[in-house]
DSSP file (Angstrom, degrees, kcal/mol; ACC not computed):
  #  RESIDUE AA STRUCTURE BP1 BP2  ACC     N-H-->O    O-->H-N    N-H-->O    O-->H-N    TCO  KAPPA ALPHA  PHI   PSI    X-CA   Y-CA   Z-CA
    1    1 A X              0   0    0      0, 0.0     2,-0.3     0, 0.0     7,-0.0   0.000 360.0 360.0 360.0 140.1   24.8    3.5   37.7
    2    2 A X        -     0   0    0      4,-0.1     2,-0.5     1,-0.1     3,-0.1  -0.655 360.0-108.4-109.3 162.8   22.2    5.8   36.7
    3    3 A X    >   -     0   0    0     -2,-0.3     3,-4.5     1,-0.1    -1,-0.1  -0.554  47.9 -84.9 -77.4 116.4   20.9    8.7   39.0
    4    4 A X  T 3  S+     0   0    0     -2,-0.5    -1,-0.1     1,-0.3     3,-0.1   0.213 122.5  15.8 -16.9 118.9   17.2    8.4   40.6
    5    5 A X  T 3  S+     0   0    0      1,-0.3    -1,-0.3    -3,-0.1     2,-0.2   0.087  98.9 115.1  98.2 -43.3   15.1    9.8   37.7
    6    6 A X  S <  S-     0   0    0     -3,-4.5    -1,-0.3     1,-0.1    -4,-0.1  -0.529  78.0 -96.4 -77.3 141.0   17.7    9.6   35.1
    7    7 A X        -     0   0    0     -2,-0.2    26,-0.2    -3,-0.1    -1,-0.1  -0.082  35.3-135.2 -44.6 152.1   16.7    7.0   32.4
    8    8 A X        -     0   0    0     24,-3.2    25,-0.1     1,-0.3    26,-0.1   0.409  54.4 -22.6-110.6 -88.8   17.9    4.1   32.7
    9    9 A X  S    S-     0   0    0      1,-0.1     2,-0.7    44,-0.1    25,-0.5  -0.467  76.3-114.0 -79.0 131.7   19.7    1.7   29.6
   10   10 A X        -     0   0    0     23,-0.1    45,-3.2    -3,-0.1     2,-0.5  -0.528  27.9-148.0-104.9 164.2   18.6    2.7   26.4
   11   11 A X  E     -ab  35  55A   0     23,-1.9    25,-3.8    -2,-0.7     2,-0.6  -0.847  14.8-160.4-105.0 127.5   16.6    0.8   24.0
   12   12 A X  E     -ab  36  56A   0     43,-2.9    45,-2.1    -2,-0.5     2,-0.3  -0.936  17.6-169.3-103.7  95.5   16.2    0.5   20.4
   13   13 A X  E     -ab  37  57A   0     23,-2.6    25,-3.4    -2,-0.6     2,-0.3  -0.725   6.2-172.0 -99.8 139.7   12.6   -1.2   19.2
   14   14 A X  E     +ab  38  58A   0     43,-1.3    45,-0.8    -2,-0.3     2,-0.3  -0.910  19.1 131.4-154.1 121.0   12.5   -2.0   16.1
   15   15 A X        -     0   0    0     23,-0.8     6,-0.2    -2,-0.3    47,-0.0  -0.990  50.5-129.6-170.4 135.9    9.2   -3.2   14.1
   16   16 A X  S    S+     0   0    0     -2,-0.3     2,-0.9     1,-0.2    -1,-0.1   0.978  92.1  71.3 -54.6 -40.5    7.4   -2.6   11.2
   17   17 A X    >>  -     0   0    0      1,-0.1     3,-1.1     2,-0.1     4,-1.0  -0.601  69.8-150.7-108.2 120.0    4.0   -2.2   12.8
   18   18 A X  H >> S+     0   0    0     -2,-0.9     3,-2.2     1,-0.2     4,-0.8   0.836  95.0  67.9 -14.8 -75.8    3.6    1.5   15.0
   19   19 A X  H 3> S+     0   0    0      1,-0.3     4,-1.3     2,-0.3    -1,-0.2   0.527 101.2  38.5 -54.4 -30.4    1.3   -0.1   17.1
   20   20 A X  H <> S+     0   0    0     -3,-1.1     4,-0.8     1,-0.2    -1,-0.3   0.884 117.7  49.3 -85.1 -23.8    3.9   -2.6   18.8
   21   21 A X  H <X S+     0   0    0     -3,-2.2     4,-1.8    -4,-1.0     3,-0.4   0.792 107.4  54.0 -77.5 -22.7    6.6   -0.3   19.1
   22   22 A X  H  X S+     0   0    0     -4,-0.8     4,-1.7     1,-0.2     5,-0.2   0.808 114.8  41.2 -67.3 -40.3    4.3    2.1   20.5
   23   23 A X  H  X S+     0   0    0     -4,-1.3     4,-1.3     2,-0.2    -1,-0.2   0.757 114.0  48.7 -65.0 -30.3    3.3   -0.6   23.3
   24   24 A X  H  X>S+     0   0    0     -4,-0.8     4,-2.4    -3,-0.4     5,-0.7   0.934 117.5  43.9 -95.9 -34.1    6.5   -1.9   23.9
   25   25 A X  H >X5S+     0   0    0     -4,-1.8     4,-3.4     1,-0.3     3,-1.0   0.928 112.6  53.9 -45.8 -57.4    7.9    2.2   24.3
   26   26 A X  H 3X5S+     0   0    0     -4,-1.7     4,-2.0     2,-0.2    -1,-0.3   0.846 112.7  38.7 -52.9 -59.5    5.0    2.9   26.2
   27   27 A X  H 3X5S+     0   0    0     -4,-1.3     4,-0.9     1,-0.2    -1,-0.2   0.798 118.0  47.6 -73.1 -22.6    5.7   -0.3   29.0
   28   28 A X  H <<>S+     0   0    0     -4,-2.4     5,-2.7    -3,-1.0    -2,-0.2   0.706 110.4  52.5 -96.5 -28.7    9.6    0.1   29.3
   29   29 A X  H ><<S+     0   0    0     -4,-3.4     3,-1.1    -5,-0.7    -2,-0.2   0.914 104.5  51.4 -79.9 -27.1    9.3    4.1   29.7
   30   30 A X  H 3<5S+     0   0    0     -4,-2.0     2,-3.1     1,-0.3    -2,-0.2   0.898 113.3  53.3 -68.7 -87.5    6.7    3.8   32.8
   31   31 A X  T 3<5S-     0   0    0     -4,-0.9     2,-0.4     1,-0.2    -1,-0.3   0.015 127.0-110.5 -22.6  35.2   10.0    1.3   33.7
   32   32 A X  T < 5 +     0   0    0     -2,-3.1   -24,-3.2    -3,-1.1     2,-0.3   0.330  68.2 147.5  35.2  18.6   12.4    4.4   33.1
   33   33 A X      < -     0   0    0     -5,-2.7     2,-1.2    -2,-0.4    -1,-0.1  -0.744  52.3-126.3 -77.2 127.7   14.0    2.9   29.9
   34   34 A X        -     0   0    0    -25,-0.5   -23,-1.9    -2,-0.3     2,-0.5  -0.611  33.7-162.2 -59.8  92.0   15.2    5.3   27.3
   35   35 A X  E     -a   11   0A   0     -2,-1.2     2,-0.2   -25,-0.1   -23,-0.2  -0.614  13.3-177.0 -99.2 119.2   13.3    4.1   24.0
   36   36 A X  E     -a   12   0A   0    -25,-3.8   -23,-2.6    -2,-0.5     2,-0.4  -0.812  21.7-128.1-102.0 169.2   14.3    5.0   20.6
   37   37 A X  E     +a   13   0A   0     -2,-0.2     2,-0.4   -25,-0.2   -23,-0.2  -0.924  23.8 175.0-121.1 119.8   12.3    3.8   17.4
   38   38 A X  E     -a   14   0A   0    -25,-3.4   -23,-0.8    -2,-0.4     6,-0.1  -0.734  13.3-169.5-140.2 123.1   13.0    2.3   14.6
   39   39 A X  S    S+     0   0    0     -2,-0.4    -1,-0.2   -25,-0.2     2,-0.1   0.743  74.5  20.0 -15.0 -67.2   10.7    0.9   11.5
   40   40 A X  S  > S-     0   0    0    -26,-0.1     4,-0.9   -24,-0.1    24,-0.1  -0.519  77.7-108.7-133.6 161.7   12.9   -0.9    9.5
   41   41 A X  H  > S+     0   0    0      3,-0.2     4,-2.5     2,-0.2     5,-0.3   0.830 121.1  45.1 -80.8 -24.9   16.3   -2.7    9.7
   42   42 A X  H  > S+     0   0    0      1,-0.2     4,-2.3     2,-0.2     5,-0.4   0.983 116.0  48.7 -74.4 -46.5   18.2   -0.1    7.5
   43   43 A X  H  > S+     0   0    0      1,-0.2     4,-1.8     2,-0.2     5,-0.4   0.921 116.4  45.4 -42.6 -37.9   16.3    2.8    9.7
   44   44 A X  H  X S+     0   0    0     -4,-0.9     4,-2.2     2,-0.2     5,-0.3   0.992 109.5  53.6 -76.5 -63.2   17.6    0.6   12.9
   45   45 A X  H  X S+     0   0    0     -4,-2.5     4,-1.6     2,-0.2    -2,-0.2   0.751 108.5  49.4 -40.2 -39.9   21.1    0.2   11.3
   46   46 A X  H  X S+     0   0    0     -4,-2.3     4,-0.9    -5,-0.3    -1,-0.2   0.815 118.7  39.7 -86.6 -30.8   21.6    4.4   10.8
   47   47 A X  H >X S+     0   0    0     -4,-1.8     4,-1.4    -5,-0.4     3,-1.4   0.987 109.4  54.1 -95.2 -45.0   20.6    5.1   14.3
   48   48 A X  H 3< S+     0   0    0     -4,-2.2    -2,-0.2    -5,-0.4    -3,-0.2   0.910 111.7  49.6 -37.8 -56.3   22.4    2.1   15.9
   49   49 A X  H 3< S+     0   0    0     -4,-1.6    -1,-0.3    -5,-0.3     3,-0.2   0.887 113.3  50.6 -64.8 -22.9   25.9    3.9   13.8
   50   50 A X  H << S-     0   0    0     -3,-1.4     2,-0.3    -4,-0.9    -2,-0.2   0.976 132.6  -3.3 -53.9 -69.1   24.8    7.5   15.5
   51   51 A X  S  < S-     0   0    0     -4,-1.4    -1,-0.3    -5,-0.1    -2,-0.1  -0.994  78.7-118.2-146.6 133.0   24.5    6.2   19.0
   52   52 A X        -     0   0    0     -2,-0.3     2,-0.6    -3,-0.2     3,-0.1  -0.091  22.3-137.7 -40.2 140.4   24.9    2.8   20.4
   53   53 A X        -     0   0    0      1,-0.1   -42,-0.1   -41,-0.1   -41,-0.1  -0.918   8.3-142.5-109.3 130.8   22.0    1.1   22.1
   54   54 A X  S    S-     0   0    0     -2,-0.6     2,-0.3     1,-0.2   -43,-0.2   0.821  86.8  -0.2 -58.3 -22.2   22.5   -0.9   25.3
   55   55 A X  E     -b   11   0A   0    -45,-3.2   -43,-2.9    -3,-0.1     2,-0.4  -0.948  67.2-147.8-166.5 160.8   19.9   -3.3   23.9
   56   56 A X  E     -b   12   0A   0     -2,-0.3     2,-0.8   -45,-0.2   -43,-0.2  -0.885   1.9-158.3-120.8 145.2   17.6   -4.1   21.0
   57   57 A X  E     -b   13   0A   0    -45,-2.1   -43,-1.3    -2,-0.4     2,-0.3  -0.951  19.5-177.0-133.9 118.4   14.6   -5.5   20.3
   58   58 A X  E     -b   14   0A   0     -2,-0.8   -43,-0.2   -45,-0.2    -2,-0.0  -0.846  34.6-142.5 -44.5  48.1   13.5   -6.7   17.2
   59   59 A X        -     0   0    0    -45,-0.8     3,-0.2    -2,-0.3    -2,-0.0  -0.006  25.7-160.9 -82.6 120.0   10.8   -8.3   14.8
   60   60 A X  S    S+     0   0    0      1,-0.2     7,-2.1     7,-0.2     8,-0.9   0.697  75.6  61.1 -71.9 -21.4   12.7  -10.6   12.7
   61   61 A X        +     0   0    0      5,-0.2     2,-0.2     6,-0.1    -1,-0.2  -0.552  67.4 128.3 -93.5  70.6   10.2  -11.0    9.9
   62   62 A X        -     0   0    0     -2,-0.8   -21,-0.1    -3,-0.2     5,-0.0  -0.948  63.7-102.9-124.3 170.2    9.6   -7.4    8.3
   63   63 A X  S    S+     0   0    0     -2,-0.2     2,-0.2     2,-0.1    -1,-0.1   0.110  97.7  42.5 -66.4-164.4    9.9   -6.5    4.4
   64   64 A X  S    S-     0   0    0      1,-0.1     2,-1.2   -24,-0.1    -2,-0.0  -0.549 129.2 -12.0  75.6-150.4   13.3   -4.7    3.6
   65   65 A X  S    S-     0   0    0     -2,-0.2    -1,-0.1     1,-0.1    -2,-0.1  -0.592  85.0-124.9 -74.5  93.7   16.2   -6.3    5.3
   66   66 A X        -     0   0    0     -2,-1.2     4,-0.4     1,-0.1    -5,-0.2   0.403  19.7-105.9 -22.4-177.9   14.8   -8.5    7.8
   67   67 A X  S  > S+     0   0    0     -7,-2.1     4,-0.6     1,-0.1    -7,-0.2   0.828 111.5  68.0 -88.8 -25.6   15.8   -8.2   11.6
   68   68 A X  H >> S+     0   0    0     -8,-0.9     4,-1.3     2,-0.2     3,-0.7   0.862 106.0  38.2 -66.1 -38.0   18.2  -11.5   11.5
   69   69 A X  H 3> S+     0   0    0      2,-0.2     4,-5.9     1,-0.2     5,-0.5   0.877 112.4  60.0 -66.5 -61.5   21.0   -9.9    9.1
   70   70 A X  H 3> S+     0   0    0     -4,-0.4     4,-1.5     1,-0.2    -1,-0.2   0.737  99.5  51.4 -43.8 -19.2   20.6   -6.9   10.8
   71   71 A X  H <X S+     0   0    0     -3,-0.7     4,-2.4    -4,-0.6    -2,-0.2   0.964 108.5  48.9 -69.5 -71.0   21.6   -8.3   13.9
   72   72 A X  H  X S+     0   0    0     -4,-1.3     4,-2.8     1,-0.2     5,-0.3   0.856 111.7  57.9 -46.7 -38.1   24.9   -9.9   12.5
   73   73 A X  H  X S+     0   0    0     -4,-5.9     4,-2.6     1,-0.2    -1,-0.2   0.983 112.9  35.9 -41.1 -56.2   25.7   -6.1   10.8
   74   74 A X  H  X S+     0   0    0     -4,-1.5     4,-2.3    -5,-0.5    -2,-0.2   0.979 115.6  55.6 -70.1 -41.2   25.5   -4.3   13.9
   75   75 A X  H >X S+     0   0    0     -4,-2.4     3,-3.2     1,-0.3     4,-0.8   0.884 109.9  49.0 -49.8 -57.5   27.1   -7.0   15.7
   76   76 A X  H 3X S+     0   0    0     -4,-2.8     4,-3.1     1,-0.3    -1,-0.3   0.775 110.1  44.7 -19.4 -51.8   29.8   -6.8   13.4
   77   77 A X  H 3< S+     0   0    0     -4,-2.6    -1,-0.3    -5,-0.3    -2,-0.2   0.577 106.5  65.0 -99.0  12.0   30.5   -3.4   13.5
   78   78 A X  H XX S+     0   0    0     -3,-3.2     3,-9.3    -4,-2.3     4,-0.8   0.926 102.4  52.9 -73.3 -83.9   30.2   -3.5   17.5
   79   79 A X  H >< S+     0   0    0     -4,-0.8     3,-1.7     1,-0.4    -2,-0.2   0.692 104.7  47.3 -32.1 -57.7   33.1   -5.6   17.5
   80   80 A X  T 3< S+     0   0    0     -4,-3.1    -1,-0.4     1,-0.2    -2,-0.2   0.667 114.1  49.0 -72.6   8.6   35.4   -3.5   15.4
   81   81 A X  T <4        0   0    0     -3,-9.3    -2,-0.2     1,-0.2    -1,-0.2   0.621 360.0 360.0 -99.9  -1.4   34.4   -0.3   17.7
   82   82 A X    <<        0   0    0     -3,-1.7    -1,-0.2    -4,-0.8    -2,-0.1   0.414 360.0 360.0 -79.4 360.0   35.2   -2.8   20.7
């Protein structure tokens, strides 16, 4: 349980376009979530292997490796740290 003040679950947004990760940071930190950012799914994938996020949010359609594979990676490599 986290302490009055302390953030609470962090968050990983992940979306091509600034402007919506900047909205969604913006509405879950006035809500005391700890938001990290990421562009892209390979950008999303290297911070996701630093430090874990308690939940993620996506845009499935962006260029590069879309958000739907990316999902199955990390799940994947959740499992073997499980």
């Amino acid at each position: 349980m986290t302490e009055p003040g302390e953030p609470k679950e962090k968050i990983l947004l992940v979306d091509d376009e600034e402007a919506i990760r900047q909205i969604l940071n913006k509405g879950l930190a006035m809500r005391g979530y700890a938001c990290d950012e990421a562009e892209d799914g390979e950008q999303a994938l290297k911070k996701l292997a630093a430090e874990p996020a308690d939940l993620v949010i996506m845009d499935i359609n962006m260029p590069g490796r879309p958000g739907a594979p990316c999902c199955r990676i990390s799940l994947a490599s959740t499992r073997r740290r499980l």
